[in-house]
TORKELUM-906956 format. One line per field, with one value per atom (N, C-alpha, C): residue number from 0; atom name; z, x, y. Coordinates in pm, whole numbers. Each point is the difference from the previous one (the first is absolute). Example, Ala and Ser with C-alpha at 12.3 -4.5 7.8 and 13.67 -1.06 7.14 Angstrom:
num: [0|0|0|1|1|1]
atome: [N|CA|C|N|CA|C]
w: [780|0|0|-72|6|73]
u: [1319|-89|90|-35|82|-77]
v: [-569|119|120|105|119|109]
END
This chain:
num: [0|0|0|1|1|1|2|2|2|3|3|3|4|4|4|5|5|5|6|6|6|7|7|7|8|8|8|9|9|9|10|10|10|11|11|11|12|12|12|13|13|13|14|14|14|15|15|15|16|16|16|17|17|17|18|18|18|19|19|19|20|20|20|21|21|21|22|22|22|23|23|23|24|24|24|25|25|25|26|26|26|27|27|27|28|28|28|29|29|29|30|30|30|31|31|31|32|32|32|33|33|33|34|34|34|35|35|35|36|36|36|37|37|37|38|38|38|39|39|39|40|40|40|41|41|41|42|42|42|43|43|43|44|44|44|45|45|45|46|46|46|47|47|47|48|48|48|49|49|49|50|50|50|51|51|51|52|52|52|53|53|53|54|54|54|55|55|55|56|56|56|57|57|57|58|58|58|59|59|59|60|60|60|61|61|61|62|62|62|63|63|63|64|64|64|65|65|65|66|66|66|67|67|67|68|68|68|69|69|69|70|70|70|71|71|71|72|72|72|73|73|73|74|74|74|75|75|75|76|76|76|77|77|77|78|78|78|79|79|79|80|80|80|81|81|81|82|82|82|83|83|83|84|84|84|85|85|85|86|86|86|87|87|87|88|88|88|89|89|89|90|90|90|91|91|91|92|92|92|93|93|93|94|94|94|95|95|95|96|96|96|97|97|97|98|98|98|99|99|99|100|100|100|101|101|101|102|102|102|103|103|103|104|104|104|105|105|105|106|106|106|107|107|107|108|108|108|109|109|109|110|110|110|111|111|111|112|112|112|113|113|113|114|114|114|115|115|115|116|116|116|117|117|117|118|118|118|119|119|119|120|120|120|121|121|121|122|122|122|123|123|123|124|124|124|125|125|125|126|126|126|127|127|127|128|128|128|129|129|129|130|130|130|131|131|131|132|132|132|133|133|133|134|134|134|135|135|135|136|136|136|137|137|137|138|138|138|139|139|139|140|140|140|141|141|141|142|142|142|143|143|143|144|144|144|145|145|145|146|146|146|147|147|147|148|148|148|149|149|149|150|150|150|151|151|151|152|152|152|153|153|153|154|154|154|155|155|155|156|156|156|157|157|157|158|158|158|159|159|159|160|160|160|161|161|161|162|162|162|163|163|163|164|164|164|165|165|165|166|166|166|167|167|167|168|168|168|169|169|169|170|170|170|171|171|171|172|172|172|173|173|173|174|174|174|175|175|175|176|176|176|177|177|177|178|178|178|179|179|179|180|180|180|181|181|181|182|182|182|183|183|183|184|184|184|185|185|185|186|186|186|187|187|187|188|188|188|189|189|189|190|190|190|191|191|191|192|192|192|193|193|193|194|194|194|195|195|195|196|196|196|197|197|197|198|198|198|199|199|199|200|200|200|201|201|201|202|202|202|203|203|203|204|204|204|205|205|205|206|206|206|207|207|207|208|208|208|209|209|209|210|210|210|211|211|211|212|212|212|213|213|213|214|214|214|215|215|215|216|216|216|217|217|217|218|218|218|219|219|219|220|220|220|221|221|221|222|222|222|223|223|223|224|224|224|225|225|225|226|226|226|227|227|227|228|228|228|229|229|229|230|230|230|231|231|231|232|232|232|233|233|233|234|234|234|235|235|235|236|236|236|237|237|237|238|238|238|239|239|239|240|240|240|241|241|241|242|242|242|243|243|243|244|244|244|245|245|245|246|246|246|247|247|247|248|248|248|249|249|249|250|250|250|251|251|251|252|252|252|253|253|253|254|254|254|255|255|255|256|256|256|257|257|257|258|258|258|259|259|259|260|260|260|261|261|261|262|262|262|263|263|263|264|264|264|265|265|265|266|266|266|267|267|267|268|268|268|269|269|269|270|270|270|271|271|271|272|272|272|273|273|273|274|274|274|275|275|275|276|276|276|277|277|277|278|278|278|279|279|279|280|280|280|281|281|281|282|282|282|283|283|283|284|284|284|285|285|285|286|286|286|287|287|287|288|288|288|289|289|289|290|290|290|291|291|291|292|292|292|293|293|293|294|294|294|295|295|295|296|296|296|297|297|297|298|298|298|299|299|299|300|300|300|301|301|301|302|302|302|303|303|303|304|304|304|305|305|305|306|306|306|307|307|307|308|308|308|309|309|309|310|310|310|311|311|311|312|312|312|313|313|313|314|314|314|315|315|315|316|316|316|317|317|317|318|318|318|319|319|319|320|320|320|321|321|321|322|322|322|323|323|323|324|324|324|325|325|325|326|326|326|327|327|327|328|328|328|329|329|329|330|330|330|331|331|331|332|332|332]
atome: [N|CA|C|N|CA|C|N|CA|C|N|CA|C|N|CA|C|N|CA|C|N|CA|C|N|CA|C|N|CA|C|N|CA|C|N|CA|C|N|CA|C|N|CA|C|N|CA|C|N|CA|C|N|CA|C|N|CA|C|N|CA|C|N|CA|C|N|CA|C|N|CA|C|N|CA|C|N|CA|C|N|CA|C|N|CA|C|N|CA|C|N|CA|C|N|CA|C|N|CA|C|N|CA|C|N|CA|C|N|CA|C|N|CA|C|N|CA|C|N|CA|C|N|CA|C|N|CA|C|N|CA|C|N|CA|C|N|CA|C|N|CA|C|N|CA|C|N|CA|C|N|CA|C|N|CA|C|N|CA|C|N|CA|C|N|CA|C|N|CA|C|N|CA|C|N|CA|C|N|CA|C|N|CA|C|N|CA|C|N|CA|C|N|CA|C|N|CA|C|N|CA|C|N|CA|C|N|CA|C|N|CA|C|N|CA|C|N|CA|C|N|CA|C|N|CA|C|N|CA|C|N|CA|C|N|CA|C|N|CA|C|N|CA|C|N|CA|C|N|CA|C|N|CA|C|N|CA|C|N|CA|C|N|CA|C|N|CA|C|N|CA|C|N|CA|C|N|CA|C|N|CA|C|N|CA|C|N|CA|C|N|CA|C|N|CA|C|N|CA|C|N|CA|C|N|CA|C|N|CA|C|N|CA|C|N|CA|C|N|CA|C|N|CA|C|N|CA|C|N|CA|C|N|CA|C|N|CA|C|N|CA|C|N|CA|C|N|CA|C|N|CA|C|N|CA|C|N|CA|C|N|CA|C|N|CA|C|N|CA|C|N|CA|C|N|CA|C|N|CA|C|N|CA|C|N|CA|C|N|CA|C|N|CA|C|N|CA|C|N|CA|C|N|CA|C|N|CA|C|N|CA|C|N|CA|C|N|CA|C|N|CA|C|N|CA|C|N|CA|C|N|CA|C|N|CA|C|N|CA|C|N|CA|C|N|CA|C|N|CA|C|N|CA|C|N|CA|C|N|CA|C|N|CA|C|N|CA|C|N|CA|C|N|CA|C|N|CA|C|N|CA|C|N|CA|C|N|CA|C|N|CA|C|N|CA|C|N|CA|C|N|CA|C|N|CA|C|N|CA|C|N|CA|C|N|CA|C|N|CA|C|N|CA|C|N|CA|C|N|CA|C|N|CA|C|N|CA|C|N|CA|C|N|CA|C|N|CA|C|N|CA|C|N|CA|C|N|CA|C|N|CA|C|N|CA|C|N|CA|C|N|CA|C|N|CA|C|N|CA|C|N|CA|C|N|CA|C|N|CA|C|N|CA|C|N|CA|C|N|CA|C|N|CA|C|N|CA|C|N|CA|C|N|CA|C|N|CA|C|N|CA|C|N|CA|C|N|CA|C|N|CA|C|N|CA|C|N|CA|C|N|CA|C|N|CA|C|N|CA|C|N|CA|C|N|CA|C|N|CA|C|N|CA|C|N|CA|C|N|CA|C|N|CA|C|N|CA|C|N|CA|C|N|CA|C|N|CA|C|N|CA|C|N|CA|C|N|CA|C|N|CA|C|N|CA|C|N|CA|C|N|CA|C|N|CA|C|N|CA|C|N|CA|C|N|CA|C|N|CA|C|N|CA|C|N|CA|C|N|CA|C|N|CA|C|N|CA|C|N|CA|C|N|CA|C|N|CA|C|N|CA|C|N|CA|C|N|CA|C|N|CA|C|N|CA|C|N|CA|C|N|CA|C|N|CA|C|N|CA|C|N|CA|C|N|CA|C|N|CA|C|N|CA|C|N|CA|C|N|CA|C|N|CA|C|N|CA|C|N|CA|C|N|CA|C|N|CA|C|N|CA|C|N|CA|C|N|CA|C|N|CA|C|N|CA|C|N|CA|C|N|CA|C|N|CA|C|N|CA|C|N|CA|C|N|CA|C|N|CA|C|N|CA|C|N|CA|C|N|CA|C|N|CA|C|N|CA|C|N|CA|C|N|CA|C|N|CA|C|N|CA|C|N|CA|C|N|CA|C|N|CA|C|N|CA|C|N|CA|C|N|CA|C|N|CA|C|N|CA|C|N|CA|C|N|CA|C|N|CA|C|N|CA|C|N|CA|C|N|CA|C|N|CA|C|N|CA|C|N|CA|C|N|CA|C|N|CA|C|N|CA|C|N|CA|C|N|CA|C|N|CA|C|N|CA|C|N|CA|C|N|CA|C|N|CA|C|N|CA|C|N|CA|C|N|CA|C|N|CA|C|N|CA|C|N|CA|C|N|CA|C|N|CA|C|N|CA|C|N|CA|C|N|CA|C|N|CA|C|N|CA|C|N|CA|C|N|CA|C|N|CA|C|N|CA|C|N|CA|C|N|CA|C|N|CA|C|N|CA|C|N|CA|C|N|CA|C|N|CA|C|N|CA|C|N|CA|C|N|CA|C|N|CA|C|N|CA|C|N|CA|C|N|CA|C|N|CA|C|N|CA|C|N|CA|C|N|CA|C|N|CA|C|N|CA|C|N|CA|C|N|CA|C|N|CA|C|N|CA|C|N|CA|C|N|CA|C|N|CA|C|N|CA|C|N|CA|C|N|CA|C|N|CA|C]
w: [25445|-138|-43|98|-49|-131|-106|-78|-146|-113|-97|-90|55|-65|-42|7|-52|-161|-97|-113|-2|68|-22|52|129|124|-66|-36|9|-80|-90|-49|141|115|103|139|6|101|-31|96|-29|75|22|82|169|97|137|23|35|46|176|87|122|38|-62|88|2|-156|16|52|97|64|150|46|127|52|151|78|5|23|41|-74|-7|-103|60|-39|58|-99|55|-30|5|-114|-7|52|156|52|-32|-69|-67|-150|-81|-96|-12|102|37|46|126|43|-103|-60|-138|-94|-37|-63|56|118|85|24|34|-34|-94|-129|-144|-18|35|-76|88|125|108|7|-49|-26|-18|63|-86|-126|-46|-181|-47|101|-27|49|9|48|161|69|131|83|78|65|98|104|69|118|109|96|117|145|131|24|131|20|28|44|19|-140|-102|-127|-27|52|-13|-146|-64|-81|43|-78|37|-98|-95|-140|-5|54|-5|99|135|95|-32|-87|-51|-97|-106|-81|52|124|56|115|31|86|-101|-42|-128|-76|-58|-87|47|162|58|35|51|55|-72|-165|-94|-43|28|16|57|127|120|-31|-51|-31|-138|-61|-96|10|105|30|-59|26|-41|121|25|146|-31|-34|-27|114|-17|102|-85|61|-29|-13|-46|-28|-11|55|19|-85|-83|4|97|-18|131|-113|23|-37|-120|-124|-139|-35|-120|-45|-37|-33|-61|-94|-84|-173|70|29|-28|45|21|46|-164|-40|-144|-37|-12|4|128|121|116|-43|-63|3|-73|-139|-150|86|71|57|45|80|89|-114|-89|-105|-60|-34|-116|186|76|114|17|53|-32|-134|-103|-134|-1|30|22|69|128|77|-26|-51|-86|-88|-98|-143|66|132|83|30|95|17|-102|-112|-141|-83|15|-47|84|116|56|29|-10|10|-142|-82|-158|-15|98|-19|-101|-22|-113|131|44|69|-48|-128|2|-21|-10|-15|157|80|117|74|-25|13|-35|-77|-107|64|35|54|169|80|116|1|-62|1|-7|-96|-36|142|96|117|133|-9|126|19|167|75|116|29|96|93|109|107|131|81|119|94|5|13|-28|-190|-28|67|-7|28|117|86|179|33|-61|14|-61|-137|-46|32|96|75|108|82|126|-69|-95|-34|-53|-52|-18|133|88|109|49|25|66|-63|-150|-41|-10|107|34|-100|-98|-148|55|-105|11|-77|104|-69|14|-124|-7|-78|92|-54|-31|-189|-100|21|25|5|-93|-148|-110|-48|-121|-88|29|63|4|-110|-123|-100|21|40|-16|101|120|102|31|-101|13|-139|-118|-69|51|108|92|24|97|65|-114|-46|-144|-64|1|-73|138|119|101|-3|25|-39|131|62|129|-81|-104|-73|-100|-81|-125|-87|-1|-105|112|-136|63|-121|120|-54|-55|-118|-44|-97|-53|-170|-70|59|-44|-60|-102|-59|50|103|70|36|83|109|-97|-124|-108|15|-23|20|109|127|167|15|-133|-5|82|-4|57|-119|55|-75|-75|65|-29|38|-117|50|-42|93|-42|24|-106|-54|32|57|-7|109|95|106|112|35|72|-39|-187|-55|-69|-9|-106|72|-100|-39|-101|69|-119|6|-84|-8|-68|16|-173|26|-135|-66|-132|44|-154|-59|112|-15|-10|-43|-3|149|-33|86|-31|38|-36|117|-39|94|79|46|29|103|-49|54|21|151|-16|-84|-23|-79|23|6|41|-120|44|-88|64|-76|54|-87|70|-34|-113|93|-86|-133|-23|-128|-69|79|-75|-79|84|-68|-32|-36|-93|-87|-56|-107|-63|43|-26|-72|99|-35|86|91|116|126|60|164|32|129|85|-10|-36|66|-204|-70|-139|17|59|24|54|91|85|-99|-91|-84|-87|-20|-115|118|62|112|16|-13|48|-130|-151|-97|-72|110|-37|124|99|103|172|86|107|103|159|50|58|-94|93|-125|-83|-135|-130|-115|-62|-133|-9|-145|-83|-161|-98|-86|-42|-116|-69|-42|-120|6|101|28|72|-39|75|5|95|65|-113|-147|-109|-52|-67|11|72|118|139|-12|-22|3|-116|-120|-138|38|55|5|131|118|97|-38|-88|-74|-117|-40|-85|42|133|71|-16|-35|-9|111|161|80|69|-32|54|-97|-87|-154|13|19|-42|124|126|106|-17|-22|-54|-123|-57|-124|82|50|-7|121|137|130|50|-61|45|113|64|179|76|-35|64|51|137|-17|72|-102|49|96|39|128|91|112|119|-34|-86|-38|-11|-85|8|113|125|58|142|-22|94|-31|-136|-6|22|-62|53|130|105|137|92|-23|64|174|98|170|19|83|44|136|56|111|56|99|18|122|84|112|-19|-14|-60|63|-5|24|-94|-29|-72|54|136|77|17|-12|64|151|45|119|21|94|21|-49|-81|-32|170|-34|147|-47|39|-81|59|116|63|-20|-23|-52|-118|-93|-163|34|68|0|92|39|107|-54|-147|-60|-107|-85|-100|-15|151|29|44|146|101|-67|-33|-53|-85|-115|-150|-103|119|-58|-139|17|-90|43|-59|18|53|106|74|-77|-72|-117|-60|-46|-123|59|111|89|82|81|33|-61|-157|-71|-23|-26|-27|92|165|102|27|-37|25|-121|-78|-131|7|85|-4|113|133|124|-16|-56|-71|-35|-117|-89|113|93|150|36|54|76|-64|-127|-90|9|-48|17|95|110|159|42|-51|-29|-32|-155|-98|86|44|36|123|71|96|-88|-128|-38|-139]
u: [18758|-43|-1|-30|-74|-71|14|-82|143|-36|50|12|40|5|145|66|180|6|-79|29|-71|-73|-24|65|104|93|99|73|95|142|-123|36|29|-31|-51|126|82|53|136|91|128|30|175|91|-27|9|-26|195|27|106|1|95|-9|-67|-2|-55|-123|-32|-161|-79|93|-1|-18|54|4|-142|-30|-106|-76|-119|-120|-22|15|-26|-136|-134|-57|-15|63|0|-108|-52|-102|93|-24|97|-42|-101|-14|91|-14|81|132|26|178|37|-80|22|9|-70|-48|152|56|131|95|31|86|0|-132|-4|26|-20|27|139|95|145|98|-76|174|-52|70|-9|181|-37|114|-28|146|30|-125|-51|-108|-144|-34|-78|-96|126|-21|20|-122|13|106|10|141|-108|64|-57|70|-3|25|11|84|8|-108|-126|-129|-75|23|-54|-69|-21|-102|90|-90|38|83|88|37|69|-45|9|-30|-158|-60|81|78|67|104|64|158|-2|-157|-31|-31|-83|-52|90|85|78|134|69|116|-55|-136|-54|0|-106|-60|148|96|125|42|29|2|-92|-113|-89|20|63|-3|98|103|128|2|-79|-32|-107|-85|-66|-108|-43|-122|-95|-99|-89|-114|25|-94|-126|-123|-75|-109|18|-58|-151|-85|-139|-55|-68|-34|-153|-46|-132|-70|-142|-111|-93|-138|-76|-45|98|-68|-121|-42|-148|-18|-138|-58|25|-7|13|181|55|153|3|-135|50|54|-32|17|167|40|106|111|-65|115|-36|-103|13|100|0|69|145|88|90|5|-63|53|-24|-39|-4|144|52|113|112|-22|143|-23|-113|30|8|12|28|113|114|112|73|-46|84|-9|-75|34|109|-11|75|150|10|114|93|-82|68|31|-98|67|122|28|113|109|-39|129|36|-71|43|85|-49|54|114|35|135|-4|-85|-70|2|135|-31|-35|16|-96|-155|-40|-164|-40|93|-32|-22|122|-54|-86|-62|-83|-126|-35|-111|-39|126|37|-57|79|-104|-146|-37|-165|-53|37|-40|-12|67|0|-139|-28|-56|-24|-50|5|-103|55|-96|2|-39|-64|162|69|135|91|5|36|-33|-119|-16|-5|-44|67|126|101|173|41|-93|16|42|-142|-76|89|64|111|126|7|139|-16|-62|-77|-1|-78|-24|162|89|119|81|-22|86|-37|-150|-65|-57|-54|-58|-188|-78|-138|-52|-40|-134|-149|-66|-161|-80|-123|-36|-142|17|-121|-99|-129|-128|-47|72|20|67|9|152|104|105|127|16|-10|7|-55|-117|-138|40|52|52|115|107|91|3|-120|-31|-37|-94|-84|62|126|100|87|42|98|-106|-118|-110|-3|16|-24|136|115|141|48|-64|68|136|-1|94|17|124|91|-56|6|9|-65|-60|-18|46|18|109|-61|-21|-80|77|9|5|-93|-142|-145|-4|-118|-14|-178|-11|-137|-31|186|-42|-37|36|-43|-155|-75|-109|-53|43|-63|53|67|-13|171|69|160|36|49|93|143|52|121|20|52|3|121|103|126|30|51|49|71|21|153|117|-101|90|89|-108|54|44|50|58|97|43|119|66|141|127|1|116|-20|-78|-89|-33|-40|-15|11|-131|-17|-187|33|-86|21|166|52|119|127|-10|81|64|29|15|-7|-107|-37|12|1|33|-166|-43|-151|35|-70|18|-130|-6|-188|-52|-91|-68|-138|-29|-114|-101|-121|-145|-43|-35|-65|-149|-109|-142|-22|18|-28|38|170|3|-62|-1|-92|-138|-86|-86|-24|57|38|9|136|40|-66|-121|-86|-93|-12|-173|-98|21|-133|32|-125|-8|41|7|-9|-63|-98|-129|-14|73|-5|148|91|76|-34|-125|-17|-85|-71|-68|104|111|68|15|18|104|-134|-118|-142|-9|46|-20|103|146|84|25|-87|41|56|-87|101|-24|30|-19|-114|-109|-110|-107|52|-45|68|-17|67|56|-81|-18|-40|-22|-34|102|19|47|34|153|27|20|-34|63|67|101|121|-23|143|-26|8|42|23|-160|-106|-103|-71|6|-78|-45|168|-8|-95|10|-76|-143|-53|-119|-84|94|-49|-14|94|47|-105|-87|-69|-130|-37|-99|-87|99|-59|-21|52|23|-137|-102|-129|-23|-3|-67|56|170|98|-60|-18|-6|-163|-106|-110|1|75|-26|135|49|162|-38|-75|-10|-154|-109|-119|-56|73|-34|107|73|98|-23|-3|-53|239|-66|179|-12|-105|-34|37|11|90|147|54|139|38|-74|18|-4|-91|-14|105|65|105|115|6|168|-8|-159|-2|26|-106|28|-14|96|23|38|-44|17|141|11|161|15|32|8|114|-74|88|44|24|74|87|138|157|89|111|113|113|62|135|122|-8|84|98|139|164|-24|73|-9|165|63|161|-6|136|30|39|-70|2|185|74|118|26|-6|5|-149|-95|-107|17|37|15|153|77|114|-50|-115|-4|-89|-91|-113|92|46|78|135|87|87|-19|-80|-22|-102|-75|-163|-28|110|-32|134|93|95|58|10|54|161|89|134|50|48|-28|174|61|106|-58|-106|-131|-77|-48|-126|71|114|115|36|31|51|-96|-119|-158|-33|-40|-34|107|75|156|-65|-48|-11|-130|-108|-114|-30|56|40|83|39|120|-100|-18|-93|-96|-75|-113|33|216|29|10|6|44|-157|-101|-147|-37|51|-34|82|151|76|-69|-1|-64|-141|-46|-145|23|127|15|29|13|67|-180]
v: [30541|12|146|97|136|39|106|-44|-3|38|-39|123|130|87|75|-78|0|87|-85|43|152|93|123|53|-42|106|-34|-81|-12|142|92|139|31|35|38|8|-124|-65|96|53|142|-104|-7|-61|132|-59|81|-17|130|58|26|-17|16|81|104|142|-28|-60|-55|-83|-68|-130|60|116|43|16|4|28|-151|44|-163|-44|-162|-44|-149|61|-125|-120|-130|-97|-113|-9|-137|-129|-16|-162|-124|-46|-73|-55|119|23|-50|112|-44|-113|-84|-95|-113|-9|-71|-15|122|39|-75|25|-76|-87|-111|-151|-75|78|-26|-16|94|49|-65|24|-48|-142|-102|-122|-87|-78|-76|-51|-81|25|-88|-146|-39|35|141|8|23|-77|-69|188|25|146|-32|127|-10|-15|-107|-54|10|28|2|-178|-20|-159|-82|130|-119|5|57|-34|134|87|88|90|112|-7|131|77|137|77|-29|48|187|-17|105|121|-87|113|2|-43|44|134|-49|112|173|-57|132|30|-33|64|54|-76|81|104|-26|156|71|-13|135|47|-90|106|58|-64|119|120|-31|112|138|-71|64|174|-116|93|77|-29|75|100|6|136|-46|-132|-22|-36|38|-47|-105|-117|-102|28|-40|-26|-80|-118|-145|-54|-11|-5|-124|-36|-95|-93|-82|-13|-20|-37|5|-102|30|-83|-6|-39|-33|-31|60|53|-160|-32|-95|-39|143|-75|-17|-5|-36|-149|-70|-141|-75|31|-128|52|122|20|-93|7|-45|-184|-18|-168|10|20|6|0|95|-10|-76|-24|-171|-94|-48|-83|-16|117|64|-84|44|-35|-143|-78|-152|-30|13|-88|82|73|45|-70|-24|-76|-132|-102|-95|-18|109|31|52|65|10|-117|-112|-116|-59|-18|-80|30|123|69|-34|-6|-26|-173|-24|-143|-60|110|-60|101|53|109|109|57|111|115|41|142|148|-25|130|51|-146|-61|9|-59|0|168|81|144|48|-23|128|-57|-176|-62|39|28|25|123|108|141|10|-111|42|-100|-79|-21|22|134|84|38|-31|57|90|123|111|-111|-56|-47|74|-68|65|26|-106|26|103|38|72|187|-57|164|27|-100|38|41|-73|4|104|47|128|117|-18|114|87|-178|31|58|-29|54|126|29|162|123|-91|64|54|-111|-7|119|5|127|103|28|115|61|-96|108|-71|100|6|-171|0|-102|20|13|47|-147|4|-120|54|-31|64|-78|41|-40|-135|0|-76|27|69|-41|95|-52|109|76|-3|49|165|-28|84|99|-30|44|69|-27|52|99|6|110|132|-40|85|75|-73|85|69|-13|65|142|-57|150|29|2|102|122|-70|45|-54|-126|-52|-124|-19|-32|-4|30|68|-71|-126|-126|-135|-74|-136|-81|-111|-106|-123|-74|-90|-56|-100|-62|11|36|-62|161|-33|164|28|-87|41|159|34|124|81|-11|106|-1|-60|-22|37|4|70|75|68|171|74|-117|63|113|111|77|-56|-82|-23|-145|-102|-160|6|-83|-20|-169|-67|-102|-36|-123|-84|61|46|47|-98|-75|-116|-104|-24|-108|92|127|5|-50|33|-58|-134|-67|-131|-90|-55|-97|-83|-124|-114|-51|54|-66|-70|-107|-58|-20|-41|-73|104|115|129|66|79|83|138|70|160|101|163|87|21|-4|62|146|96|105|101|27|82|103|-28|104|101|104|74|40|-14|8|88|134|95|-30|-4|13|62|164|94|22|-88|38|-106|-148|-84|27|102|5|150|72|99|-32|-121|-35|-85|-62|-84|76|130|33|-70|-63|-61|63|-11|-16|-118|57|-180|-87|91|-110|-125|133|-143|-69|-19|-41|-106|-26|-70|-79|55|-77|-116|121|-92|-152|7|-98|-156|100|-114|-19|26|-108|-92|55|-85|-145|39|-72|94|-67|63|-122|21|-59|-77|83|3|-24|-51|-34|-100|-63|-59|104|75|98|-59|10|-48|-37|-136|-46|93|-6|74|156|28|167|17|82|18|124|79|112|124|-12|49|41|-136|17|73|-75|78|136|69|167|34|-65|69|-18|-81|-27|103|-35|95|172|36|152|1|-94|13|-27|8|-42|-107|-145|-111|-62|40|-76|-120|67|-56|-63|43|-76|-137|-7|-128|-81|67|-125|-58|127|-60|-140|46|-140|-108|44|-147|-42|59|-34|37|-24|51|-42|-85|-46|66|117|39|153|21|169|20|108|46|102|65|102|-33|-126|-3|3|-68|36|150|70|140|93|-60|78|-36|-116|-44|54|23|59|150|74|108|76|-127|75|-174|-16|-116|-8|-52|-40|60|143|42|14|47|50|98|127|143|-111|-68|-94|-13|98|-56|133|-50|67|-35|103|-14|11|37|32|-113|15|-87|-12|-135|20|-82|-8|-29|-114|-36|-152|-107|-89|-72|-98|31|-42|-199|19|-115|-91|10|-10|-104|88|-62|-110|54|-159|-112|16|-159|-16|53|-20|-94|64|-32|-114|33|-39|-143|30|-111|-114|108|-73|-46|34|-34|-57|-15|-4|50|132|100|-32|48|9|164|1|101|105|-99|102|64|-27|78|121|-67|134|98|-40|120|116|-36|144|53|-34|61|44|-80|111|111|-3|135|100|-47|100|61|-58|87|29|-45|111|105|9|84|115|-6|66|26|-83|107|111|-30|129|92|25|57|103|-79|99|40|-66|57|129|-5|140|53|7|85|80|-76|64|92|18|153|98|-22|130|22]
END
């Protein structure tokens, strides 16, 4: 969901150019995983599956990106959630609500031959399970990149790290990390190129949010940023009827923010929300450090295990072993 603050950034969002793309990039794996369950689908919907059924949608996604990652001089290092806050339960029901009445509205479409009802229903029923993120994890490991597992919200965690300068950029769709205080959020990293929404076919291409100029150009701190977000809605809240992120700003900039939740929400204290996005559960327990691509590893993972098509994962492991010796040179001189 994250929160709903599009119509004030969207001044905000610059197209990201390679160079700007280079160095660490920590990734909310939730997020992404999420992306990739959604998009790599067949024409009805149906995810891409191994012969015992399992799903492998998510490892076609994260192994083809990160190798493009790889070779583009980008150093993903993968983030993990941990133990979600309280107030976020009504949010994680609401999701599971929205994925079974999806996957209903999935099968009905397809039984009535409406494939592009069936896509669009298929996307909104993806789930990150316990599966997913184990098989994830191994295939992560195998191509020797970092995995850190955040106390609670990867989000929060991989901001941390970005305001320390242990990484460049973090990677989200959600406009939360803005909120746990990232310097730099970049967009649509792990879904550009083509892809068809809403029956089209469009270019999607990443984009970078710098904070600072966000709220420069605003005129707020963070910390009313964070306000605007708790009266339009976040995860960890519903917001109030009728304000959007347009409102939000006039009222918070005009120091209505207590007044509005006093009269529209007077059983509502917005102080733990505030003080979670402020200084929300992180942890200094991490490394960013590469470690060797396990090459034989990822083909009896992929190959043997998952029945990948080993025409596909061949030119990819050649292209980002390739690209190893290349930094392992580089680094005598």
């Amino acid at each position: 969901m994250g929160v709903a603050l599009r119509d004030i950034l969207t001044g905000f969002k610059r197209p990201a150019g390679n160079d700007e793309l280079k160095g660490i990039a920590a990734i909310d794996s939730y997020n992404a995983l999420y992306q990739f369950l959604s998009i790599i689908r067949q024409p009805d919907g149906t995810p891409l599956m191994d012969g015992e059924g399992r799903i492998t949608s998510h490892l076609s996604g994260l192994f083809f990106r990160t190798a493009n990652f790889l070779t583009q001089g980008i150093r993903p290092v993968f983030i993990f959630d941990g133990q979600p806050p309280d107030m976020k339960s009504r949010t994680i029901q609401e999701r599971k609500e929205i994925r079974e009445e999806s996957k209903v509205k999935w099968d009905q479409a397809r039984r009535e031959g409406d494939l592009a009802g069936a896509f669009r229903y298929a996307m909104s029923s993806s789930a990150v399970d316990e599966y997913i993120l184990s098989s994830a994890r191994e295939l992560i490991r195998l191509m020797g990149l970092p995995v850190i597992n955040a106390p609670s919200e990867a989000e929060a965690q991989a901001a941390y790290m970005a305001g320390r300068g242990d990484a460049d950029y973090v990677v989200s769709q959600d406009y939360d990390t803005l909120l746990f205080g990232t310097p730099v959020l970049v967009r649509n990293l792990t879904i550009s190129g083509k892809r068809r929404f809403h029956g089209r076919v469009v270019t999607v291409q990443p984009e970078r949010v710098l904070l600072s100029e966000v709220l420069e150009n605003l005129g707020i701190t963070r910390e009313q940023l964070i306000e605007i977000a708790i009266l339009t809605g976040t995860d960890f809240n519903p917001g109030i009827r009728g304000i959007g992120a347009k409102t939000g700003l006039k009222k918070v900039k005009s120091g209505d923010f207590e007044t509005t939740v006093r009269e529209k929400l007077p059983d509502f204290d917005p102080e733990p929300i505030l003080e979670f996005f402020m200084n929300p559960p992180v942890t200094d327990s991490y490394s960013t450090d590469t470690g060797p691509i396990d090459r034989d590893g990822i083909w009896s993972f992929l190959c043997d295990e998952h029945g990948f098509s080993p025409g596909r994962v061949e030119p990819v492991l050649d292209k980002i072993s390739k690209k190893e010796k290349q930094k392992t040179l580089e680094s005598w001189f």
